[in-house]
ZADO-1210 file (C-alpha; in nm, 4 decimals, padded with zeros to 6 digits):
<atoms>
<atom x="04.6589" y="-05.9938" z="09.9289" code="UNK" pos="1"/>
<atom x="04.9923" y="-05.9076" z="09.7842" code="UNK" pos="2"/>
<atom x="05.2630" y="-06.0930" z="09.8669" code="UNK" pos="3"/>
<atom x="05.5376" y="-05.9221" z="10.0473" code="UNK" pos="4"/>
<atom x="05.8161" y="-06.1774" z="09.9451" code="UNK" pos="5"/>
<atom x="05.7160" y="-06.4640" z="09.7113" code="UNK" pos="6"/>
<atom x="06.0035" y="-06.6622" z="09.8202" code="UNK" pos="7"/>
<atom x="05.8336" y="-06.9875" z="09.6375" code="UNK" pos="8"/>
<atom x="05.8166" y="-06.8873" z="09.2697" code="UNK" pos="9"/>
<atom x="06.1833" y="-06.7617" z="09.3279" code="UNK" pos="10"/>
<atom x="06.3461" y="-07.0419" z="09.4931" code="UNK" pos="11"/>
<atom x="06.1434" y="-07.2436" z="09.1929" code="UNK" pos="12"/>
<atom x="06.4496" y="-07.1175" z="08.9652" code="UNK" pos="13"/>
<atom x="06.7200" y="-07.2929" z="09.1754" code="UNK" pos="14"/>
<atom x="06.4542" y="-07.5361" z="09.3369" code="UNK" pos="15"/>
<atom x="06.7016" y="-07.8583" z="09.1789" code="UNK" pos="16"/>
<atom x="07.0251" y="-07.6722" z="09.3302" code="UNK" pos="17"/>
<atom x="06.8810" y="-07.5991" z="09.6507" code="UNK" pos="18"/>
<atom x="06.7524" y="-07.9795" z="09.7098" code="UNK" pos="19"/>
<atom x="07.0844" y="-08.1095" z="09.5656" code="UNK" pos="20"/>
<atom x="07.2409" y="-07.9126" z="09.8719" code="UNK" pos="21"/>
<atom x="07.0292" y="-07.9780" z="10.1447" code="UNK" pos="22"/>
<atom x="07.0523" y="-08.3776" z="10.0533" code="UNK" pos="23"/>
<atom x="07.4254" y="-08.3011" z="10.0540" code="UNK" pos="24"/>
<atom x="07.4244" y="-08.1998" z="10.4063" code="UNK" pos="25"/>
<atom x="07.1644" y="-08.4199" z="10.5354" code="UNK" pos="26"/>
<atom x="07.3491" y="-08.7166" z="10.4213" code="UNK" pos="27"/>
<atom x="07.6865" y="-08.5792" z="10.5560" code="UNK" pos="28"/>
<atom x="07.5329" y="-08.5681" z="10.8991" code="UNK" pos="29"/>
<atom x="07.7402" y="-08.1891" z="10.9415" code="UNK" pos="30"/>
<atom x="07.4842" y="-07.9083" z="10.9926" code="UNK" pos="31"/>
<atom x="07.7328" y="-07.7005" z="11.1380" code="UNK" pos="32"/>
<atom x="08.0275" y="-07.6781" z="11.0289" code="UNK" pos="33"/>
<atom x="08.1787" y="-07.9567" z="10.7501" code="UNK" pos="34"/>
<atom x="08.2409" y="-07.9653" z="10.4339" code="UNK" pos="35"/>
<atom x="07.9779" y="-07.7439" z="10.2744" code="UNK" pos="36"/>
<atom x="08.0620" y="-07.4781" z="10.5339" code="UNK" pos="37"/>
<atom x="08.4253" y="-07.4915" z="10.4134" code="UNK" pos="38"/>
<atom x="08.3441" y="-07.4876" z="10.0834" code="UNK" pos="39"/>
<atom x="08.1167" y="-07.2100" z="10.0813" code="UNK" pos="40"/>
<atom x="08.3498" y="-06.9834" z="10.2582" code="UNK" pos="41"/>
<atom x="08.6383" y="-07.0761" z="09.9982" code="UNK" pos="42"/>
<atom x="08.4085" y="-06.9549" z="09.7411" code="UNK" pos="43"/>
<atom x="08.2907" y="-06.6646" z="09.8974" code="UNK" pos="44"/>
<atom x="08.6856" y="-06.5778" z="09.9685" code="UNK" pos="45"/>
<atom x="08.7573" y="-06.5813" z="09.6344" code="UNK" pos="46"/>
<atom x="08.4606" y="-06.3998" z="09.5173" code="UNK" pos="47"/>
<atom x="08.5034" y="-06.1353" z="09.7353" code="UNK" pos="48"/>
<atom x="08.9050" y="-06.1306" z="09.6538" code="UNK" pos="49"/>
<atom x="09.0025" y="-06.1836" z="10.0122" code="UNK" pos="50"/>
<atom x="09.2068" y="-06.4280" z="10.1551" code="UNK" pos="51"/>
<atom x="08.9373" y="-06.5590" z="10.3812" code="UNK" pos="52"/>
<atom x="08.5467" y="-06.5362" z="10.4762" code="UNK" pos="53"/>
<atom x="08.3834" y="-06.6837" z="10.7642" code="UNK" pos="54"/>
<atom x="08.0778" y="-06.8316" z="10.7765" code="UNK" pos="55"/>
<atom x="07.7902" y="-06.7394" z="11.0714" code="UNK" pos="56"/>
<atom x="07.4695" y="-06.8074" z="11.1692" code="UNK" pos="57"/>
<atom x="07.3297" y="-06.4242" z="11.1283" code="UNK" pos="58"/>
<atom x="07.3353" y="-06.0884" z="11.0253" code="UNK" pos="59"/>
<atom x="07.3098" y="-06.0268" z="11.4191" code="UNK" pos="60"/>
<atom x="07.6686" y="-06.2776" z="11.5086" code="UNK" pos="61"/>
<atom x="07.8278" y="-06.0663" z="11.2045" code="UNK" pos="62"/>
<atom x="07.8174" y="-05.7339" z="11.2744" code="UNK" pos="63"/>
<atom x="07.8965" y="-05.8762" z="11.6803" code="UNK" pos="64"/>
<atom x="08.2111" y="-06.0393" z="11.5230" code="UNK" pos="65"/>
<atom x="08.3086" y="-05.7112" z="11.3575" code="UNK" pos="66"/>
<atom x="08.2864" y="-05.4974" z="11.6245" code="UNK" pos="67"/>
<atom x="08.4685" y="-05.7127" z="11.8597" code="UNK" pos="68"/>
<atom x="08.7655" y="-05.7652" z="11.6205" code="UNK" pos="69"/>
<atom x="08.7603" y="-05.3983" z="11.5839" code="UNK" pos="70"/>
<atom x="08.7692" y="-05.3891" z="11.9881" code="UNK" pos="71"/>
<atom x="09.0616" y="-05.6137" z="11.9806" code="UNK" pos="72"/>
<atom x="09.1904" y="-05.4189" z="11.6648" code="UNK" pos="73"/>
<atom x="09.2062" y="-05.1110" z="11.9219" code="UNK" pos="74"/>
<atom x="08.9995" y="-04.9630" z="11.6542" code="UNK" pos="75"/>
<atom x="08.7186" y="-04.8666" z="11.8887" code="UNK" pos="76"/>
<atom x="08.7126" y="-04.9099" z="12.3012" code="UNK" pos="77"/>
<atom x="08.3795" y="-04.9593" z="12.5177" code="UNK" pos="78"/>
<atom x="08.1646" y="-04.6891" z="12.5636" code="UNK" pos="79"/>
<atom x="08.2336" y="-04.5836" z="12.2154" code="UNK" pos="80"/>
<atom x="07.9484" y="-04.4199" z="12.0221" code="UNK" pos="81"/>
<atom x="07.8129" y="-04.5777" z="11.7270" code="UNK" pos="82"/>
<atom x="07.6022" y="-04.4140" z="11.4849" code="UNK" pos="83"/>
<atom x="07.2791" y="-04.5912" z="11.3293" code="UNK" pos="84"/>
<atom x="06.9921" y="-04.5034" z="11.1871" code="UNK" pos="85"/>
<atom x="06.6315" y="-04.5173" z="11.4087" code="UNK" pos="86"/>
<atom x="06.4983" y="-04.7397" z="11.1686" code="UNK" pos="87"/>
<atom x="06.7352" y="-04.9963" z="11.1787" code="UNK" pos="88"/>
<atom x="06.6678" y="-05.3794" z="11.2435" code="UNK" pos="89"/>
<atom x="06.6770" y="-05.4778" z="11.6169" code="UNK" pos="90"/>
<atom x="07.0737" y="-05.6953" z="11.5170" code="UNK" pos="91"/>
<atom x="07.2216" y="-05.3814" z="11.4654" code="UNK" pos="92"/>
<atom x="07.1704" y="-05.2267" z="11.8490" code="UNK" pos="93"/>
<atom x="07.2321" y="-05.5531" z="12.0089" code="UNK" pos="94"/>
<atom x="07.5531" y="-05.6128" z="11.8047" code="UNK" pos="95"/>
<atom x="07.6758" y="-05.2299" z="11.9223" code="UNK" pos="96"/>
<atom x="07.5289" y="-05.2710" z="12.2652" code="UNK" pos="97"/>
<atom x="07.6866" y="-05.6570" z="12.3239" code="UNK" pos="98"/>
<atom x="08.0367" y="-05.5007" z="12.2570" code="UNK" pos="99"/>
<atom x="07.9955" y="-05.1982" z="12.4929" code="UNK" pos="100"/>
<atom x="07.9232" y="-04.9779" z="12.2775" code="UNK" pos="101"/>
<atom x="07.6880" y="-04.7185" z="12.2777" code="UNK" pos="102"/>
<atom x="07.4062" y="-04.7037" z="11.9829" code="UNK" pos="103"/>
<atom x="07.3109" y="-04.2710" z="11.8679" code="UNK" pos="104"/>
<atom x="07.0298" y="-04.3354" z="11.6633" code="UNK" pos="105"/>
<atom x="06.9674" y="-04.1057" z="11.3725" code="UNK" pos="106"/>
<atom x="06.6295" y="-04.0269" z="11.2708" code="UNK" pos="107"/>
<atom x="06.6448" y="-04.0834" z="10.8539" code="UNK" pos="108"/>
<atom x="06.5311" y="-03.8767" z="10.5367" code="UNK" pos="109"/>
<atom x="06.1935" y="-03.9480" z="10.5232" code="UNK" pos="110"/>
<atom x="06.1736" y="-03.9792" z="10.1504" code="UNK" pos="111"/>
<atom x="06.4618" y="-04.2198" z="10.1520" code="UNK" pos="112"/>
<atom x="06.4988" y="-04.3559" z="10.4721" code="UNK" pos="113"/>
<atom x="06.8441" y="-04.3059" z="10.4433" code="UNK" pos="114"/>
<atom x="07.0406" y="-04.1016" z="10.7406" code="UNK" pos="115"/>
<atom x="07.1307" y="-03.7428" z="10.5867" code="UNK" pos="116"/>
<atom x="07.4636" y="-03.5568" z="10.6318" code="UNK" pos="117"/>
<atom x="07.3044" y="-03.2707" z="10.8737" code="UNK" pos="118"/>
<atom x="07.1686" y="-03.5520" z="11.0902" code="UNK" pos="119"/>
<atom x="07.4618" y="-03.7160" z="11.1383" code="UNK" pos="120"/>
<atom x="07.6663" y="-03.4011" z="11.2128" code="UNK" pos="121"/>
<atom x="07.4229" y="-03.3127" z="11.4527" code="UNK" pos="122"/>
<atom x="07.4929" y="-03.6596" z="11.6384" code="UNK" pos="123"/>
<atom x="07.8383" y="-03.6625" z="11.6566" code="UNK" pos="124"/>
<atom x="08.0523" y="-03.6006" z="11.9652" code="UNK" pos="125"/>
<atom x="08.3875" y="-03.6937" z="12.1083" code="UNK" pos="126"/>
<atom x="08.2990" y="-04.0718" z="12.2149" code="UNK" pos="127"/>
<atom x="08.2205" y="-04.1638" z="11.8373" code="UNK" pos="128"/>
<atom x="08.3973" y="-04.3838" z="11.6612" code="UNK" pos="129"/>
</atoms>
């Protein structure tokens, strides 16, 4: 068989770092939230050049957040159209479809499994956003 994902020979590089953290937060007692948490998203802030970065527990609570802040944002109102492609992971629809929004899936290239211009054109109308 060949492995999809060898997750164990890579986490072997930071196998010291990774049990170093996990004793961190087991000891602390904090698996939500704490110190760790806050520390993280300090670092992530600053990598990313922003003034802040939250933490969550998904991909799937992530894009959610987005698109509600965007509702609140008056950026985009329910029943908005959202544009995806058909291949796209499950989070992605319920994140549009949470919000009251409306998911247009795009079929993709098939060599790259990317959405193309013309297929996008051809699914836009008036409610997307």
């Amino acid at each position: 068989m060949i492995p999809f994902l060898d997750l164990k020979s890579i986490n072997q590089t930071y196998r010291d770092e990774l049990t170093s953290a996990c004793q961190r937060v087991i000891d602390s007692g904090w698996y939500i939230m704490g110190t760790e948490v806050k520390e993280f998203e300090k670092a992530f802030a600053d990598y990313c050049g922003v003034a802040y970065a939250l933490g969550v527990a998904s991909g799937l609570d992530a894009l959610s957040l987005v698109l509600r802040a965007w509702k609140e944002m008056g950026k985009i109102n329910s029943g908005d159209e959202v544009i995806v492609p058909a291949n796209t992971y499950i989070a992605s629809i319920l994140a549009i479809s949470d919000n009251g929004l409306v998911p247009v899936l795009v079929e993709p290239c098939e060599e790259s499994y990317n959405l193309t211009e013309d297929g996008i054109r051809k699914a836009i109308t008036e409610k997307l956003r």
